[in-house]
C-alpha positions in Angstrom: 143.4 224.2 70.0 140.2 222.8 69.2 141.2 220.7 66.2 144.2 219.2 68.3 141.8 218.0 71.3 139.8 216.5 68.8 142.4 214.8 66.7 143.8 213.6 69.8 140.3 211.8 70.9 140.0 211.0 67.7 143.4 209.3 67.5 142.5 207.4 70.8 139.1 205.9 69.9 140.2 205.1 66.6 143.4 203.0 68.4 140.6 201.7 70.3 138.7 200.5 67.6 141.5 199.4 65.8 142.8 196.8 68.8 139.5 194.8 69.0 137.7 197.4 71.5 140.7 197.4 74.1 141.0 200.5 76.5 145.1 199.9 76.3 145.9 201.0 73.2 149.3 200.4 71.4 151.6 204.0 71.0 152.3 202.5 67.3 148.7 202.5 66.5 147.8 206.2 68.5 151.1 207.3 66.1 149.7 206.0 62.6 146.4 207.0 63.4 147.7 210.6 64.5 150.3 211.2 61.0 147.0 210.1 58.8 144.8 212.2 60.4 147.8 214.9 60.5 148.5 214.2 56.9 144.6 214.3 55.5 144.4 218.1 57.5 147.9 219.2 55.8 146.8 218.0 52.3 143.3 219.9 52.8 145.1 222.9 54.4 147.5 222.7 51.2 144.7 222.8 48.5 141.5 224.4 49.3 143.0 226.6 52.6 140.8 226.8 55.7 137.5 226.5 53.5 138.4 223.0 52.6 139.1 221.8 56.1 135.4 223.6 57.3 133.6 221.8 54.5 135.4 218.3 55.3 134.5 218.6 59.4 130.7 219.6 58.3 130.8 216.5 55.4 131.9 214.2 58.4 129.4 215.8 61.0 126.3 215.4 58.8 126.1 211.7 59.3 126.7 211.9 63.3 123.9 214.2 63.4 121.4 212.2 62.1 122.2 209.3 64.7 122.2 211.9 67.4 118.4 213.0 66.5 117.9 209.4 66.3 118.8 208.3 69.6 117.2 212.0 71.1 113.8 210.3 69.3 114.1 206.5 71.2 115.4 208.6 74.1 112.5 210.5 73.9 110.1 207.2 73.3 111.7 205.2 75.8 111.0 207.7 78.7 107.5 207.9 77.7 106.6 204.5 78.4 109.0 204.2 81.6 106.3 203.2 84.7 106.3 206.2 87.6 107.0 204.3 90.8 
């Protein structure tokens, strides 16, 4: 359940991305994007089982997590200089 909520979000905000930022996304574009990120899970499910598909979501993550403590640190700056009114 969890992987198909975020393949389907996944599929939207790529379809997003992929129509110049547009909240109306094609259903050609939402299917392509959904069969490649269908086929990529199928092909890891296929040759390294479960494992393989753990290690891939963790490979992606990595990056995304940096950015988040990233923003948490100008979050973090940003409120400390905000004026109390």
């Amino acid at each position: 359940v969890f992987f198909i909520t975020s393949a389907d979000s996944a599929t939207v905000v790529l379809g997003s991305l992929t129509s110049g930022g547009g909240l109306v996304v094609p259903n050609y574009k939402k299917v392509v994007w959904g069969l490649s990120l269908s086929a990529v899970a199928i092909v890891l499910l296929l040759t390294g089982g479960l494992d393989a598909l753990q290690v891939m979501a963790i490979t992606a993550a990595f990056p995304f997590m940096l950015v988040m403590i990233g923003l948490c640190y100008t979050l973090a700056i940003g409120l400390s200089q905000e004026k109390v009114q």
